[in-house]
Each structure stands twice: as C-alpha cells, then as structure tokens.
C-alpha positions in Angstrom: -2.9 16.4 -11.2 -1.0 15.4 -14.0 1.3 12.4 -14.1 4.8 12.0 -16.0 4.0 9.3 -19.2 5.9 6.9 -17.0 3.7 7.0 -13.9 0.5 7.4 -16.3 1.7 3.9 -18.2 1.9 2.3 -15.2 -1.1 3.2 -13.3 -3.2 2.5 -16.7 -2.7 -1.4 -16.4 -5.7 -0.6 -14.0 -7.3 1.1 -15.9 -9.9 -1.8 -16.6 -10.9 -2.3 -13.0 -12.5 1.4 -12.0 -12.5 0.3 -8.1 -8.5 -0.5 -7.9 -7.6 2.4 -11.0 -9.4 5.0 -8.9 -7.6 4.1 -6.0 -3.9 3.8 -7.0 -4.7 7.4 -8.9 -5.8 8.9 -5.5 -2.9 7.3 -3.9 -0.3 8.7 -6.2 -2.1 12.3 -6.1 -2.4 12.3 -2.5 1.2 10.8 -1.7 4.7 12.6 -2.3 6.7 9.8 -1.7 4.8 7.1 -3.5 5.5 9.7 -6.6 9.2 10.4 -5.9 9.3 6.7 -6.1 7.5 6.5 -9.6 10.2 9.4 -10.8 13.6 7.0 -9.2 11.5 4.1 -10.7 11.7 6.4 -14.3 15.0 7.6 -14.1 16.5 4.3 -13.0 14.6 2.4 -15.8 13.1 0.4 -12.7 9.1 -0.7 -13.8 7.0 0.1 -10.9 5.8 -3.0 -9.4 3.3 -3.2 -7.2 3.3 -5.9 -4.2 0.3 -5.2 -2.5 -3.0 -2.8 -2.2 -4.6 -2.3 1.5 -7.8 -1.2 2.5 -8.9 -0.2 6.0 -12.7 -0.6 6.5 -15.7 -1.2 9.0 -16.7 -4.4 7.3 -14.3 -6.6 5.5 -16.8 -8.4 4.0 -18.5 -5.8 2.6 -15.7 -4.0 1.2 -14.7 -7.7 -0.6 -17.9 -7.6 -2.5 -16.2 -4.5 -4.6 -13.1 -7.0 -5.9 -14.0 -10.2 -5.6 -16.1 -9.5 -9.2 -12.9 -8.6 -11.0 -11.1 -11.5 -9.9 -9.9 -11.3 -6.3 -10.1 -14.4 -4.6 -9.7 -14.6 -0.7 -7.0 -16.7 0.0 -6.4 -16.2 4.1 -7.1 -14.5 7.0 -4.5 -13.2 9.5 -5.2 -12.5 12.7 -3.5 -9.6 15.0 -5.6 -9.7 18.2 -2.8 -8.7 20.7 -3.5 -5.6 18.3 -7.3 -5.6 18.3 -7.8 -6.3 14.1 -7.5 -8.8 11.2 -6.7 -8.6 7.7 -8.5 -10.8 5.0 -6.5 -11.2 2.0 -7.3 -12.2 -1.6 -5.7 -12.4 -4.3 -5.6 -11.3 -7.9 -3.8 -13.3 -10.6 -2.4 -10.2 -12.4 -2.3 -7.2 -9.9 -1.3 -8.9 -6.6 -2.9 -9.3 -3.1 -5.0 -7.2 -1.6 -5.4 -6.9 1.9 -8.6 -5.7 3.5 -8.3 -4.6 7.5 -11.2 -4.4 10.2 -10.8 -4.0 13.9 -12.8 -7.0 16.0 -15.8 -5.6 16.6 -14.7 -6.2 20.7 -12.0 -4.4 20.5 -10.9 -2.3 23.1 -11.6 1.6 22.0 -7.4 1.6 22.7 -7.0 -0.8 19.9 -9.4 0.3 17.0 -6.9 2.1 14.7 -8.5 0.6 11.6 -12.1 2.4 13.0 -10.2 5.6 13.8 -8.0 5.5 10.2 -11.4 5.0 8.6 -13.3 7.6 10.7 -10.3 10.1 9.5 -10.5 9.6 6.1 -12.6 6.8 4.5 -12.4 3.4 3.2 -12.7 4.1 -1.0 -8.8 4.8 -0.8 -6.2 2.4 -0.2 -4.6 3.0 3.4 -1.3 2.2 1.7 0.5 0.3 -1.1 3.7 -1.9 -1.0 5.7 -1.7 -4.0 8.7 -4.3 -4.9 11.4 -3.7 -6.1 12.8 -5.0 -9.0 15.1 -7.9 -8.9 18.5 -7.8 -8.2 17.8 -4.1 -6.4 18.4 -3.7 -2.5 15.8 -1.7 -0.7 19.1 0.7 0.3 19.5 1.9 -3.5 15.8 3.1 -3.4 15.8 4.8 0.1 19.3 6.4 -0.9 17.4 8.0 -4.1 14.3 9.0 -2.6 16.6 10.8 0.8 18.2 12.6 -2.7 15.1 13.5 -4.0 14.3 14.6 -0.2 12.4 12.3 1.6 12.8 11.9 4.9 13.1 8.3 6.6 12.8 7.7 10.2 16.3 5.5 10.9 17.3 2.2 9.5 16.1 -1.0 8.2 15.7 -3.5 11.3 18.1 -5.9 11.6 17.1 -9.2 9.5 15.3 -7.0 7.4 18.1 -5.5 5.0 17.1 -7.5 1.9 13.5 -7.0 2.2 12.2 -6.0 -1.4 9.2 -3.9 0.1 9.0 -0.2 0.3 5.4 1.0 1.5 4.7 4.5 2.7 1.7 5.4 4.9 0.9 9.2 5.6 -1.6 8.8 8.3 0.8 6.6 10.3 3.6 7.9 12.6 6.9 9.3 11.2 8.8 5.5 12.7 6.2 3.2 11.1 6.0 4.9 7.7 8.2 2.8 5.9 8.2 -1.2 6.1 
C-alpha cells in the first residue's frame, strides 16, 4: 500500500525502531479509519500525534523484552480484574506510552478477550492506537470530518467525556466500543 507523503512523514519518525515502525505501518494498511484520520489530519494541517500504542499478548513480560531495548521504560501496572486482565505500561520519552494487555492466567474462559483477540490475530500488531488531537481542537471537529469522509460512529461522546483529546479506533471490537 502506498501512503500519501503526509502519512509517510509521519509514520517515518519510527522508522529507527523496526518493532514499533512495523507496527504503526500495519496498523495504517490494515485500518480505514486510522487513514481517513491521517488524510483530515493533512487537509486540516493537523500533525498526527500519536497518544498511545497497545499490544494484546499471552505474556506481558515477554512481549516487554521487544521495547524495553529502544527505550521503553515500565512505569505502572493497572489492574482490571472485574474484567479478567491487566495492562503493564511503559513509557517512551519521544513516542508515548505503550500499553501491553494479558488476561490473568485464572481468568474465567468468559473473561479472556485479550487470549481470544490474540488467538484471532496475533500479538506482532498493535490491537489499537490512540491518537490526540492537536491543541485547541475538540474531538467533535474530527468525528464531524471523518462521518464526511464516511465513517460511521456508533452514537455520542459520553457525558463528561466531550473534551477528551483521544480518538482510537479498534476493528476487532464491537461497532459501540470502537471509538474512545
């Protein structure tokens, strides 16, 4: 696939770190929307920033062992057992945090989405990236230009949430918990 020189500028600040260049490429080939993003980031002279990278894997540990060499440094961990996983995050001093997921390994079969993401397609792309937008832009400007460049969104921001400067997209999830 060939990217405009817009989306091919911005994904080259990457380019340095194979494991997280290879990735965002794959993302961008593989997902419309994050795309039609890059082209209303273009046309709006917006630069694509990105918030956050996450991985679902088997072993959190093991999957840290690919970034923690080019300067990703775990910071936390945050715990969702009501949901059956955890996220360890680290963070990069240039391109952001990086969130790795893993269900508990006692999980009840119910909860282990990370295991069945995983099992559906792999672990050596990101599940999803959270872009921010730039400052002084409201998340309603960039859903408004992405519905005209036809994608669909599955209602409206939650309340409280109106000025939240995050737009993520994730395929494999639900048409109501695409966008957060």
């Amino acid at each position: 696939m060939t990217f405009s020189n817009f989306l091919q500028k911005s994904v080259e600040r990457f380019k340095t770190e194979k494991a997280v260049y290879d990735r965002v490429v794959t993302y961008f080939e593989k997902n419309t929307t994050a795309r039609k993003y890059a082209e209303v980031c273009e046309e709006k002279n917006w630069e694509i920033l990105y918030d956050h990278f996450t991985v679902r894997t088997y072993d959190v540990d093991k999957s840290a062992k690919e970034f923690e060499p080019m300067g990703f440094k775990f910071e936390e961990r945050i715990d969702y057992k009501n949901e059956g996983w955890y996220a360890k995050v680290y963070r990069h001093p240039i391109y952001g945090a990086m969130f790795i997921d893993q269900n508990y390994d006692d999980a009840p079969e119910a909860k282990k989405i990370i295991k069945a993401w995983v099992e559906k397609f792999t672990d050596k792309d990101f599940h999803h990236i959270a872009f921010r937008l730039p400052l002084g832009i409201e998340i309603e400007e960039a859903i408004d230009a992405l519905k005209k460049k036809g994608i669909e969104f599955p209602g409206s921001i939650p309340l409280g949430l109106q000025n939240r400067s995050r737009l993520s997209y994730d395929p494999a999830q639900p048409p109501a918990r695409r966008f957060r």
